[in-house]
mmCIF file as gemmi writes it, N, C-alpha and C atoms, coordinates in Angstrom:
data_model
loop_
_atom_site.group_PDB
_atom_site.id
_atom_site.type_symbol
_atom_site.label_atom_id
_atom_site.label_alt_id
_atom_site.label_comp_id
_atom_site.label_asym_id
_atom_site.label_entity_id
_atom_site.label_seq_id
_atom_site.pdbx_PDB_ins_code
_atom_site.Cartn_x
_atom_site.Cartn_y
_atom_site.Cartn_z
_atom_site.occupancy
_atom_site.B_iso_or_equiv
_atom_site.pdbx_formal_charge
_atom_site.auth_seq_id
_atom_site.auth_asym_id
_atom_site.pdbx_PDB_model_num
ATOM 1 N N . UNK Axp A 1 ? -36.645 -29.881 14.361 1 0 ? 1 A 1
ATOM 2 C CA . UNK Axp A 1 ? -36.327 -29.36 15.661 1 0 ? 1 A 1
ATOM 3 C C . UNK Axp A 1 ? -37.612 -29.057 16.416 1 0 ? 1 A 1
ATOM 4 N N . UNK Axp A 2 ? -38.701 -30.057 16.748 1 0 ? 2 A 1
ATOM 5 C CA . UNK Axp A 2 ? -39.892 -29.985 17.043 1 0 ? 2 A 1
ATOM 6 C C . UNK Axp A 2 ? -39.628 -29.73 18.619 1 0 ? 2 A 1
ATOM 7 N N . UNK Axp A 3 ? -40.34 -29.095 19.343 1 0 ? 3 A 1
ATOM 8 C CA . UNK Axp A 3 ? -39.806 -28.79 20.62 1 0 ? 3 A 1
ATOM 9 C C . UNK Axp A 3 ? -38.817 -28.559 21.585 1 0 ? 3 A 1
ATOM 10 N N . UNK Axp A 4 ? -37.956 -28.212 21.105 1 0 ? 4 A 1
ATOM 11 C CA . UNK Axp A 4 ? -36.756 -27.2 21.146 1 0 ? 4 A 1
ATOM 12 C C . UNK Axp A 4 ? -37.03 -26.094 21.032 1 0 ? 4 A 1
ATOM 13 N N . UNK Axp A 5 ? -36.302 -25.388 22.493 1 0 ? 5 A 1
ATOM 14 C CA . UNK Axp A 5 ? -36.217 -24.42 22.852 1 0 ? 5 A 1
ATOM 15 C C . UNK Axp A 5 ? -35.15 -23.764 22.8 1 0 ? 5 A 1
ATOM 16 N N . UNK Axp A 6 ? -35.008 -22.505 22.112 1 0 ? 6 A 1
ATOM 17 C CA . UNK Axp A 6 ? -33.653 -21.869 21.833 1 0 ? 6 A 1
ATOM 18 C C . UNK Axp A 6 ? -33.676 -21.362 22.775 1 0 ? 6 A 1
ATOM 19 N N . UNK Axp A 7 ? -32.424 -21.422 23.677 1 0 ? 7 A 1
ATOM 20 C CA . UNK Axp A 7 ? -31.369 -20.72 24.773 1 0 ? 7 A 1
ATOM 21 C C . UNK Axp A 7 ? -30.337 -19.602 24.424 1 0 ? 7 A 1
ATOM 22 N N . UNK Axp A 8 ? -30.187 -18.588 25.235 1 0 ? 8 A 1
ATOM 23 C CA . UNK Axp A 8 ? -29.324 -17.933 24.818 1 0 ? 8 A 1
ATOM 24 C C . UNK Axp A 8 ? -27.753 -17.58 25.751 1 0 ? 8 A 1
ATOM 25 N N . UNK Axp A 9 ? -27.227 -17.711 25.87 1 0 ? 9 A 1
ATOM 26 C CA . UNK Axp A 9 ? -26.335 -18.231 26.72 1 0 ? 9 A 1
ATOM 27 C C . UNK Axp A 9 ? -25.479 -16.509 27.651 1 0 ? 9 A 1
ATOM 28 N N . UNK Axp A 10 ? -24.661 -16.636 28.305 1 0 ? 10 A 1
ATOM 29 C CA . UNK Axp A 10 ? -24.178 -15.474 29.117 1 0 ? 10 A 1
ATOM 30 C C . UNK Axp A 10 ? -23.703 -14.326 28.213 1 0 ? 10 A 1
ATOM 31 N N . UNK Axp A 11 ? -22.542 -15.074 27.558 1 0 ? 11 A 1
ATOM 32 C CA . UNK Axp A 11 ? -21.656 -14.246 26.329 1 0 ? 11 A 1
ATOM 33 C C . UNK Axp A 11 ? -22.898 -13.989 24.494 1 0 ? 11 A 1
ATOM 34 N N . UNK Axp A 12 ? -24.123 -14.488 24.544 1 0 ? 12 A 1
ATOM 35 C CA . UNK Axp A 12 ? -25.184 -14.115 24.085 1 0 ? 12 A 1
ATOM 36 C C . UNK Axp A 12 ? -24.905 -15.254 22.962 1 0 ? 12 A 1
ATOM 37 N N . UNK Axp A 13 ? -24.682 -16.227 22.991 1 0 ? 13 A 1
ATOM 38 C CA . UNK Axp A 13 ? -24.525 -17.47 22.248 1 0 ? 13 A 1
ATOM 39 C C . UNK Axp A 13 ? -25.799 -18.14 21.869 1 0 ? 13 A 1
ATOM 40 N N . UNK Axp A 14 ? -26.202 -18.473 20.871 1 0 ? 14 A 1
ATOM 41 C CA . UNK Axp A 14 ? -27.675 -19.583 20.626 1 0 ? 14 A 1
ATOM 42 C C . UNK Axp A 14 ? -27.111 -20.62 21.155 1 0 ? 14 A 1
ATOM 43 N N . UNK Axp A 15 ? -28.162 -21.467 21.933 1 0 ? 15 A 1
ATOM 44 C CA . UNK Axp A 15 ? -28.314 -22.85 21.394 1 0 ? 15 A 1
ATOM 45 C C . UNK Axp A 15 ? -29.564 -23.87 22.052 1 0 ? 15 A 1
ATOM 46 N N . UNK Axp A 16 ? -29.552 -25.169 21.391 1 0 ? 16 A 1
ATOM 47 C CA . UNK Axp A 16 ? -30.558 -25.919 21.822 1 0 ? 16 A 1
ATOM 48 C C . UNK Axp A 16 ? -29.893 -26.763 22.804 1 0 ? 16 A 1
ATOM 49 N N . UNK Axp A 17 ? -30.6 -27.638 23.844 1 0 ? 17 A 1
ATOM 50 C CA . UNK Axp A 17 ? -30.245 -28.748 24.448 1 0 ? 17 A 1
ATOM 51 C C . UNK Axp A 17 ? -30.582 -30.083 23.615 1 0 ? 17 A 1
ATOM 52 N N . UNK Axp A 18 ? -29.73 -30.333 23.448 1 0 ? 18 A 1
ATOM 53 C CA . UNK Axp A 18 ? -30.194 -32.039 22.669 1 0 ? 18 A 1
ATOM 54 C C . UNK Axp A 18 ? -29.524 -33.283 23.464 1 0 ? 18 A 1
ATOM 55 N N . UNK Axp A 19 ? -30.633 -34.509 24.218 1 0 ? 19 A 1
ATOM 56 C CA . UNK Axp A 19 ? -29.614 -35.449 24.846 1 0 ? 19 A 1
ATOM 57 C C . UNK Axp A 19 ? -28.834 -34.977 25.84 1 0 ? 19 A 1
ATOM 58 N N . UNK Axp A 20 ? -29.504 -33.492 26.422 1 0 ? 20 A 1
ATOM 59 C CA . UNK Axp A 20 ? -28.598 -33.195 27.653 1 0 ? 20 A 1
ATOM 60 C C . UNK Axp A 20 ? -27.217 -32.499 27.502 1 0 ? 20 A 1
ATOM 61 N N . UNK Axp A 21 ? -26.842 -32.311 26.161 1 0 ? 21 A 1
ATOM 62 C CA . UNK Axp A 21 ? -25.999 -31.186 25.703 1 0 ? 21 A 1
ATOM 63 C C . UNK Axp A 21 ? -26.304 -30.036 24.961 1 0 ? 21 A 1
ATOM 64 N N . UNK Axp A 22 ? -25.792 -29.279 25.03 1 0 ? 22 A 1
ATOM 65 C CA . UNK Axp A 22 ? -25.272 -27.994 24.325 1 0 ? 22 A 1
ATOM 66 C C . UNK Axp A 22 ? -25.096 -27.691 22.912 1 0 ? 22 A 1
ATOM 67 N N . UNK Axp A 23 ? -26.033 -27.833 21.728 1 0 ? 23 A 1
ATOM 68 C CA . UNK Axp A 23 ? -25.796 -27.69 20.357 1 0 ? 23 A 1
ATOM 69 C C . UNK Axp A 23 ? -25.881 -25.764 20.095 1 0 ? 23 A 1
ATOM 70 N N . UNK Axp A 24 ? -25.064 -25.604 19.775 1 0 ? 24 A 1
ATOM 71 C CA . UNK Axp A 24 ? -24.718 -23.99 19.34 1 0 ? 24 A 1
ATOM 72 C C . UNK Axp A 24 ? -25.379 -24.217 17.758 1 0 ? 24 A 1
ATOM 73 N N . UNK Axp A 25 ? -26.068 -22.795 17.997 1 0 ? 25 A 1
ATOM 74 C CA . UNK Axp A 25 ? -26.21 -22.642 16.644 1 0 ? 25 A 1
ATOM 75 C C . UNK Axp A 25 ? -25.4 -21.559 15.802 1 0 ? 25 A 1
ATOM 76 N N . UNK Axp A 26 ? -25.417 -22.106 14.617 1 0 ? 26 A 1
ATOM 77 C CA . UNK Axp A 26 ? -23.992 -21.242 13.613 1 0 ? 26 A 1
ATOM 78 C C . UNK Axp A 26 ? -24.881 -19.9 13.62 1 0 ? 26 A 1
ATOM 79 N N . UNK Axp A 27 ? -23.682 -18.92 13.476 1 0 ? 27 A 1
ATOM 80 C CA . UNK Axp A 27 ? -24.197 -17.588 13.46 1 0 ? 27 A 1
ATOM 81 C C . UNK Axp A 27 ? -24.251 -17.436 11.641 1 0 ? 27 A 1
ATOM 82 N N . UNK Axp A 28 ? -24.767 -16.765 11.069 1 0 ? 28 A 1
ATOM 83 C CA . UNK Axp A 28 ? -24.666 -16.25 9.595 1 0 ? 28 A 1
ATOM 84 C C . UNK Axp A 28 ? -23.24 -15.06 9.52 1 0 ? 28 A 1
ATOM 85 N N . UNK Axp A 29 ? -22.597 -15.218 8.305 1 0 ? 29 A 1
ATOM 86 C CA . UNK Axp A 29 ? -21.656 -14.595 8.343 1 0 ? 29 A 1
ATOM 87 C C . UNK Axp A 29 ? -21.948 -13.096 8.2 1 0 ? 29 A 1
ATOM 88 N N . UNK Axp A 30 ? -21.606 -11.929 8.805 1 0 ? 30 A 1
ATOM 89 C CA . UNK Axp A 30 ? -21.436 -10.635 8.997 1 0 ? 30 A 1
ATOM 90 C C . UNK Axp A 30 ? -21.343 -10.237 7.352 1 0 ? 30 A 1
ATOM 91 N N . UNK Axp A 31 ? -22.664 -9.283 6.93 1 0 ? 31 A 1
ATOM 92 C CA . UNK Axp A 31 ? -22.389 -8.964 5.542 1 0 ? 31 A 1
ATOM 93 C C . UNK Axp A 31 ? -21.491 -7.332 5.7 1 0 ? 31 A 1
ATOM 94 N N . UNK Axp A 32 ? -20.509 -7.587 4.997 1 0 ? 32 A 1
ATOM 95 C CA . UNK Axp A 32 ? -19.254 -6.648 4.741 1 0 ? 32 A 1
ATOM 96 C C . UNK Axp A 32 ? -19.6 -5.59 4.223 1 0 ? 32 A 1
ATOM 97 N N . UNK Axp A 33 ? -19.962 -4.334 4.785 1 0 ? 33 A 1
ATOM 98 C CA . UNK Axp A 33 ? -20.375 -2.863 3.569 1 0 ? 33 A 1
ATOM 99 C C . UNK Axp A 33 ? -19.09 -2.787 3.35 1 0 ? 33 A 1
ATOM 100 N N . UNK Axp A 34 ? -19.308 -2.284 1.894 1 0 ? 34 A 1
ATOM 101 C CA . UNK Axp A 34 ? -18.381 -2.339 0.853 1 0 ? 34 A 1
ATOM 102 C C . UNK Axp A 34 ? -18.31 -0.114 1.41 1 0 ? 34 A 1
ATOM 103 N N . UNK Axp A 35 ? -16.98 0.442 1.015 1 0 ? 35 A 1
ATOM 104 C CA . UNK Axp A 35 ? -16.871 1.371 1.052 1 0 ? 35 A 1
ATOM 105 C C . UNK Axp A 35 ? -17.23 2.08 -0.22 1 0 ? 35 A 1
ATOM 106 N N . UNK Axp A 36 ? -17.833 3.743 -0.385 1 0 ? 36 A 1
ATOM 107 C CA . UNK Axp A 36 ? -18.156 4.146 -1.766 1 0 ? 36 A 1
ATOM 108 C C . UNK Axp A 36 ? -16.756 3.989 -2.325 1 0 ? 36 A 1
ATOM 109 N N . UNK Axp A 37 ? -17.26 4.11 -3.845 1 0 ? 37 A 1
ATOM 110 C CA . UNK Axp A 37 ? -16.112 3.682 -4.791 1 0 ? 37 A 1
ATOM 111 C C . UNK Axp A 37 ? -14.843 4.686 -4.441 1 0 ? 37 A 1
ATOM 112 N N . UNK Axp A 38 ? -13.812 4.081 -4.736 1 0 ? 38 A 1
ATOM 113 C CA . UNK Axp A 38 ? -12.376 5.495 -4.916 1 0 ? 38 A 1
ATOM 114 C C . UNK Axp A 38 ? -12.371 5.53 -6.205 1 0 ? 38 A 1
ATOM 115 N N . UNK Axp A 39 ? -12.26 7.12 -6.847 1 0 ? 39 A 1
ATOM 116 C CA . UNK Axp A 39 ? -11.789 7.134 -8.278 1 0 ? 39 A 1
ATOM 117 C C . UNK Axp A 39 ? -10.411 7.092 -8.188 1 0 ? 39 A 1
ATOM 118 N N . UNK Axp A 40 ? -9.725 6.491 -9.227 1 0 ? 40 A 1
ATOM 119 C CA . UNK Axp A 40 ? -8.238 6.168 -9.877 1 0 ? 40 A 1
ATOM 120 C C . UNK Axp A 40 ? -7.947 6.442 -10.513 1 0 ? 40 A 1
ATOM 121 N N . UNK Axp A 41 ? -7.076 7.236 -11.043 1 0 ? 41 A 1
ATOM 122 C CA . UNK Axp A 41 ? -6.134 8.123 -11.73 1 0 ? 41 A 1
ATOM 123 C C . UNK Axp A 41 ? -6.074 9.173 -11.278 1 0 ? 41 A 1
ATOM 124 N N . UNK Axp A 42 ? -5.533 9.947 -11.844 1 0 ? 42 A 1
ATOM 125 C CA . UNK Axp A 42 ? -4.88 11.64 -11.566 1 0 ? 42 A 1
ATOM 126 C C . UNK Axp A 42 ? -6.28 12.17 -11.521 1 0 ? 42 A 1
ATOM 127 N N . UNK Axp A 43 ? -7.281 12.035 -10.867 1 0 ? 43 A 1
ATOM 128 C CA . UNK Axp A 43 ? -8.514 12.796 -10.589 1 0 ? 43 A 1
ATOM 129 C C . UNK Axp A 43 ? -8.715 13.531 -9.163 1 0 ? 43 A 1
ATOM 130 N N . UNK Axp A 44 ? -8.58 14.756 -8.848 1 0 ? 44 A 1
ATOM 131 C CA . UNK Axp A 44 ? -8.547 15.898 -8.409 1 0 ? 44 A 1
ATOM 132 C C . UNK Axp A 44 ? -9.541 15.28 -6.935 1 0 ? 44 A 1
ATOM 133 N N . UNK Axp A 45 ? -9.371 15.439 -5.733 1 0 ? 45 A 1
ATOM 134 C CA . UNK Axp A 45 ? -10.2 14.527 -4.398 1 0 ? 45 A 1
ATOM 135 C C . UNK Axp A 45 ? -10.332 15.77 -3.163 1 0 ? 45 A 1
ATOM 136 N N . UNK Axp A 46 ? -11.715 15.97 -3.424 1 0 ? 46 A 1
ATOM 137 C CA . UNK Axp A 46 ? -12.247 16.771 -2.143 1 0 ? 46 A 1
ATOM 138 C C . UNK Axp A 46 ? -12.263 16.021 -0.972 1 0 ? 46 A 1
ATOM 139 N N . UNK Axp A 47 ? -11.832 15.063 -0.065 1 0 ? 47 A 1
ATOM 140 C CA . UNK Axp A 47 ? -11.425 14.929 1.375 1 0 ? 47 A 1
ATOM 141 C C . UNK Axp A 47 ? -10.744 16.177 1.997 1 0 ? 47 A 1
ATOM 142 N N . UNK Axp A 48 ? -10.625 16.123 3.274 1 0 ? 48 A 1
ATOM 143 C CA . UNK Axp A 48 ? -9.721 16.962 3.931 1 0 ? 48 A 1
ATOM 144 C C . UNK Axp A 48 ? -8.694 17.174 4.117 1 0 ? 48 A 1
ATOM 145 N N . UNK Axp A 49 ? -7.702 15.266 4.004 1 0 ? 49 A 1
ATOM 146 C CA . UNK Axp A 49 ? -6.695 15.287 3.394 1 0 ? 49 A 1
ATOM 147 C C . UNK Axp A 49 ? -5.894 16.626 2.127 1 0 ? 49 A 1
ATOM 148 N N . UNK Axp A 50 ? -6.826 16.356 1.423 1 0 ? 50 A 1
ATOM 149 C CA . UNK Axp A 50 ? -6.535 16.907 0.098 1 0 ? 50 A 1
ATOM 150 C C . UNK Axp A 50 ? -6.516 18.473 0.268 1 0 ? 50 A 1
ATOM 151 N N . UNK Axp A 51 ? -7.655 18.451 0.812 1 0 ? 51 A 1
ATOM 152 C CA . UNK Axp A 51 ? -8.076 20.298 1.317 1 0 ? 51 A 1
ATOM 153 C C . UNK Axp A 51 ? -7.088 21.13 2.057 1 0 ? 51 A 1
ATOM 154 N N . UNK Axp A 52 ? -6.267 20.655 3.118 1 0 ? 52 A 1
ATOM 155 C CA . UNK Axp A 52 ? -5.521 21.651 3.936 1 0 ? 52 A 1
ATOM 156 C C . UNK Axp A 52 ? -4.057 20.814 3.544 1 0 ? 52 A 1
ATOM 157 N N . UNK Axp A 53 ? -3.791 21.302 2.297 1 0 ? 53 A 1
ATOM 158 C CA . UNK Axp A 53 ? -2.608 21.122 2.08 1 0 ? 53 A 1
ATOM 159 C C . UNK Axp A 53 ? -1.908 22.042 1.195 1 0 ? 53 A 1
ATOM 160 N N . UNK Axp A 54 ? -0.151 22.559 1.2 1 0 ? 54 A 1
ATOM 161 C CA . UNK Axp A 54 ? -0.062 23.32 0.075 1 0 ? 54 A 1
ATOM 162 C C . UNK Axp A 54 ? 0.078 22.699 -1.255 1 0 ? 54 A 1
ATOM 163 N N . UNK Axp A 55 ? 0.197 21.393 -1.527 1 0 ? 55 A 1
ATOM 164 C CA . UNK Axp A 55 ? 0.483 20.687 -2.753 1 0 ? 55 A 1
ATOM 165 C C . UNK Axp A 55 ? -1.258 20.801 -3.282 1 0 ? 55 A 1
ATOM 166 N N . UNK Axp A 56 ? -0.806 20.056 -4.713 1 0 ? 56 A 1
ATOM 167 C CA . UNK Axp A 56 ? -1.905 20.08 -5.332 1 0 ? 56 A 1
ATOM 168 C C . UNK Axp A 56 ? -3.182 18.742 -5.069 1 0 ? 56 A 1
ATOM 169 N N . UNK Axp A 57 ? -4.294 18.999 -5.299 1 0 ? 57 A 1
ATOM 170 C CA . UNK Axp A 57 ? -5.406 17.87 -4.368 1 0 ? 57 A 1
ATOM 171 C C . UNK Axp A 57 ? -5.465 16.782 -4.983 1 0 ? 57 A 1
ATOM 172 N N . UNK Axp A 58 ? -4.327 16.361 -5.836 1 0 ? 58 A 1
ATOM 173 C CA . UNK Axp A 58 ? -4.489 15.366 -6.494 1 0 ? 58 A 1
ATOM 174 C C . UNK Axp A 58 ? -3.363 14.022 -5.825 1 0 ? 58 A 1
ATOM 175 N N . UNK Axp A 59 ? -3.522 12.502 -5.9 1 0 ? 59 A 1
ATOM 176 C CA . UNK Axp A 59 ? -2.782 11.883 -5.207 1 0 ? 59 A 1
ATOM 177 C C . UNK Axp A 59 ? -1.368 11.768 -5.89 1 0 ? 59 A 1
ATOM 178 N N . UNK Axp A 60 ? -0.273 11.78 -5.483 1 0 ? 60 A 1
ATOM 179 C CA . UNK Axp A 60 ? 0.678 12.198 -6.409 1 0 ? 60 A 1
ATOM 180 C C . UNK Axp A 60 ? 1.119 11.324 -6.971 1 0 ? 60 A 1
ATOM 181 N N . UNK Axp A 61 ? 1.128 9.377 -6.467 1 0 ? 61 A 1
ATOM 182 C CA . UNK Axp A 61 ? 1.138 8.798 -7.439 1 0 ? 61 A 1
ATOM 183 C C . UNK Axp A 61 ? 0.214 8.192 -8.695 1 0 ? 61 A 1
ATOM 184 N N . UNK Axp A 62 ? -0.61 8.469 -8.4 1 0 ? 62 A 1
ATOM 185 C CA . UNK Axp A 62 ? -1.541 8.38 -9.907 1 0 ? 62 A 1
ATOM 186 C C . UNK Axp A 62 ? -1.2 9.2 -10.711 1 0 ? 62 A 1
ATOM 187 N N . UNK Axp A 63 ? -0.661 10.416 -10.396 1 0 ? 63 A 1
ATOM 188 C CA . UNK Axp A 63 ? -0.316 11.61 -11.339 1 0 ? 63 A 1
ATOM 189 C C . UNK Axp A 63 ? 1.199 11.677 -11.324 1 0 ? 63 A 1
ATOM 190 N N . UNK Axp A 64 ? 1.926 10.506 -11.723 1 0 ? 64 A 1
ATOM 191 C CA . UNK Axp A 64 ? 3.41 10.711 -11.314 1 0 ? 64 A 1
ATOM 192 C C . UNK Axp A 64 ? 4.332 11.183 -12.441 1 0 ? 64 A 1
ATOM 193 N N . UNK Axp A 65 ? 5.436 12.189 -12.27 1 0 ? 65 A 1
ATOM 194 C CA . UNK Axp A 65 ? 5.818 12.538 -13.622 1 0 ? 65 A 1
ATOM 195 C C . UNK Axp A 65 ? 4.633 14.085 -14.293 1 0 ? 65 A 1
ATOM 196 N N . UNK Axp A 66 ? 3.974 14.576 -14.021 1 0 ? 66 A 1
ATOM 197 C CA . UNK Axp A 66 ? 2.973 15.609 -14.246 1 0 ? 66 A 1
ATOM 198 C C . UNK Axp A 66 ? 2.985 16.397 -13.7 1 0 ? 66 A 1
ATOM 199 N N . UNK Axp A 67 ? 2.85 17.658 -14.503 1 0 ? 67 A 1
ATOM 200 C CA . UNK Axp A 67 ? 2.614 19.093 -13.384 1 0 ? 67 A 1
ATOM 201 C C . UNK Axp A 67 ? 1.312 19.721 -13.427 1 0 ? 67 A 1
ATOM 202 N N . UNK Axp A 68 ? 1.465 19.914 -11.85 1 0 ? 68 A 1
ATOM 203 C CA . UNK Axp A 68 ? 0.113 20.278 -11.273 1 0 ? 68 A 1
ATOM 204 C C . UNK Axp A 68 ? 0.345 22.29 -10.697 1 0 ? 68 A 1
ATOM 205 N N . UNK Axp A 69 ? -0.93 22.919 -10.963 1 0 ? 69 A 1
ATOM 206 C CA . UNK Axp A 69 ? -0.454 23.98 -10.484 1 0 ? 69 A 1
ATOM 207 C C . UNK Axp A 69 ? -1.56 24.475 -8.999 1 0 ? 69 A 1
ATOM 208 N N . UNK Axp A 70 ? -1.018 25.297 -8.132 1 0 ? 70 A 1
ATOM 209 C CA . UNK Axp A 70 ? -2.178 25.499 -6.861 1 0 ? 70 A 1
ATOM 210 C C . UNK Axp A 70 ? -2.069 26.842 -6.32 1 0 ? 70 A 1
ATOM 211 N N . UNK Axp A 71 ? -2.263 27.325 -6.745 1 0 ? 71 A 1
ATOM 212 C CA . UNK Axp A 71 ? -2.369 29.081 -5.409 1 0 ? 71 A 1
ATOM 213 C C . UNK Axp A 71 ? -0.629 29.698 -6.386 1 0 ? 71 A 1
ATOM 214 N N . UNK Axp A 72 ? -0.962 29.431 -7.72 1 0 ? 72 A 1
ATOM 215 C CA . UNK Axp A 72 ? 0.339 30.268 -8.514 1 0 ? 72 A 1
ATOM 216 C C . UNK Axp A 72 ? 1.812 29.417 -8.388 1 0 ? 72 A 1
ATOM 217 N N . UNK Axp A 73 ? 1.492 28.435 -7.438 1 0 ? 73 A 1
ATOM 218 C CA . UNK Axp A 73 ? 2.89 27.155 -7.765 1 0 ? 73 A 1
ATOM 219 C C . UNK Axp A 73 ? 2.883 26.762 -8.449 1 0 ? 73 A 1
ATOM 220 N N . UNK Axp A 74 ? 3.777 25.937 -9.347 1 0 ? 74 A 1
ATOM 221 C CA . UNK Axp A 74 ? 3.739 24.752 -9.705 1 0 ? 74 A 1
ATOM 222 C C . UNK Axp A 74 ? 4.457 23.876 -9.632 1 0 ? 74 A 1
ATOM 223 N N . UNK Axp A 75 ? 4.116 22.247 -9.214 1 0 ? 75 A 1
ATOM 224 C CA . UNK Axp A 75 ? 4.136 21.677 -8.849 1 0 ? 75 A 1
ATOM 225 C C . UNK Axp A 75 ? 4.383 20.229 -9.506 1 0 ? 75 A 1
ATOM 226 N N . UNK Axp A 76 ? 5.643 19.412 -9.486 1 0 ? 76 A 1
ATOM 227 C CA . UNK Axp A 76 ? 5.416 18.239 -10.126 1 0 ? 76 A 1
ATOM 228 C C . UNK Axp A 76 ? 5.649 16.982 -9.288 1 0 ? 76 A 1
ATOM 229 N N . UNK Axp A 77 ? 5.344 15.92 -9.593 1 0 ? 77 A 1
ATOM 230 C CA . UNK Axp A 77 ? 5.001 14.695 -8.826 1 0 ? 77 A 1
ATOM 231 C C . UNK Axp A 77 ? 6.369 13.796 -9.516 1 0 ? 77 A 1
ATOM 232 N N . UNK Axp A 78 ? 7.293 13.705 -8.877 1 0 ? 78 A 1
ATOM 233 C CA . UNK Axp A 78 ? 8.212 12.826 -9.456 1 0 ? 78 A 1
ATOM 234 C C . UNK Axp A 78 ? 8.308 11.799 -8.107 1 0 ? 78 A 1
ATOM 235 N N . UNK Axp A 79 ? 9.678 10.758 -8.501 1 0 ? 79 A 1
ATOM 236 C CA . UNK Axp A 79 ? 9.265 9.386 -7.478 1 0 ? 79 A 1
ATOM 237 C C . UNK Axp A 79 ? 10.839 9.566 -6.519 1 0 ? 79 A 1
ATOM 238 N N . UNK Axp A 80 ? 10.732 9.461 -5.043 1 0 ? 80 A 1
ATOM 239 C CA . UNK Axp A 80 ? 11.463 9.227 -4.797 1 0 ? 80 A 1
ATOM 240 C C . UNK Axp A 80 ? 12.817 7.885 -5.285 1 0 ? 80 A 1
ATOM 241 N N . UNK Axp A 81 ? 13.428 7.442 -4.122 1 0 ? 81 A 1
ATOM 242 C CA . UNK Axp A 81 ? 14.754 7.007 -3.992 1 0 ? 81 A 1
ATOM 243 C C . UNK Axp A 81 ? 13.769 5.366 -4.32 1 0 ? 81 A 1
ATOM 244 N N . UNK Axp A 82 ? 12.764 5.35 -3.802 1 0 ? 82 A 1
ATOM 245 C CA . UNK Axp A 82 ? 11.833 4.132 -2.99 1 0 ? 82 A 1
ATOM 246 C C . UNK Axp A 82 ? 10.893 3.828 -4.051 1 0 ? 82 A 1
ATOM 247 N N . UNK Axp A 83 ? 10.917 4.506 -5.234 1 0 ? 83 A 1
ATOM 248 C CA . UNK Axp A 83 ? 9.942 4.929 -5.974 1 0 ? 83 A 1
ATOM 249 C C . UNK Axp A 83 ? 8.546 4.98 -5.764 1 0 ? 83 A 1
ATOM 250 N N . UNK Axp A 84 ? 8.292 5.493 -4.547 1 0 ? 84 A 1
ATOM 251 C CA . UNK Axp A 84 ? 6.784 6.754 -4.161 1 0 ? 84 A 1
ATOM 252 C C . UNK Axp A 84 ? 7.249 7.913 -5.059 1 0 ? 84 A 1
ATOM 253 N N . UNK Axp A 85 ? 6.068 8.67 -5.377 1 0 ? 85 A 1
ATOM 254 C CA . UNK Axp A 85 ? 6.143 10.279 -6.068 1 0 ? 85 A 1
ATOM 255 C C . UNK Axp A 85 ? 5.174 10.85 -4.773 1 0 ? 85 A 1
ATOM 256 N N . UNK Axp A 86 ? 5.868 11.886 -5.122 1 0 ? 86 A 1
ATOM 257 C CA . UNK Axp A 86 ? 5.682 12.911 -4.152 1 0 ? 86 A 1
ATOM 258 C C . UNK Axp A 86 ? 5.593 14.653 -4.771 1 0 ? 86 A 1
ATOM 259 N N . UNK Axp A 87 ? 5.068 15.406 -4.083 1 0 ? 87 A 1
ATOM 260 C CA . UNK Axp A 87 ? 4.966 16.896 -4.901 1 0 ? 87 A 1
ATOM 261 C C . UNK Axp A 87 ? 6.162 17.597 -4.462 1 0 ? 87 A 1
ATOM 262 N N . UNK Axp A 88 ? 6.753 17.935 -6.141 1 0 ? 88 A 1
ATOM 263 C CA . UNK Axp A 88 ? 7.786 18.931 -5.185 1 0 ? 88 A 1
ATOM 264 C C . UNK Axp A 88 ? 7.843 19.766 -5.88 1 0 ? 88 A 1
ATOM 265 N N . UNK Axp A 89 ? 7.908 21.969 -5.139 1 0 ? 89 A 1
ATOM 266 C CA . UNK Axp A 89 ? 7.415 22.822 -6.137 1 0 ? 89 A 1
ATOM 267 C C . UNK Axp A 89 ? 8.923 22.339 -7.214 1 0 ? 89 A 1
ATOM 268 N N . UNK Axp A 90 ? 7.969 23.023 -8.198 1 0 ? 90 A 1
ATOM 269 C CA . UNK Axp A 90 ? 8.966 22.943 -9.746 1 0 ? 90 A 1
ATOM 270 C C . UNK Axp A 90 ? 9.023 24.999 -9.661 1 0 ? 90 A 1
């Protein structure tokens, strides 16, 4: 590509003129940040979610079938109709 001049176009597009047309150049694909890990299973989750709630801070289906206790409740995770679990005091 010896004397070629990269252009950049309105909508901010590369490209060269070659022969009086328009060659776009490929963009590189967008590298994806990965989110920090989620732990899985019945492991206890400081978000805010978790924080201003009266159930216990744990997600209730990883912990389904188990009792959880919080502020002198207690609390078990059984599955609805749909089979989601959900906290309901015991």
């Amino acid at each position: 590509m010896s004397n070629r001049t990269l252009h950049v176009g309105a909508r901010g597009g590369q490209y060269y003129i070659v022969k009086g047309k328009k060659v776009y150049v490929k963009k590189s694909p967008k590298r994806v940040r990965k989110s920090p890990r989620v732990l899985r299973g019945c492991v206890k989750q400081y978000s805010p979610k978790y924080k201003n709630r009266p159930s216990p801070a744990f997600p209730a289906n990883e912990c389904c079938g188990q009792i959880k206790k919080r502020d002198n409740v207690n609390w078990i995770s059984e599955p609805d109709k749909n089979g989601v679990c959900k906290w309901k005091k015991f």
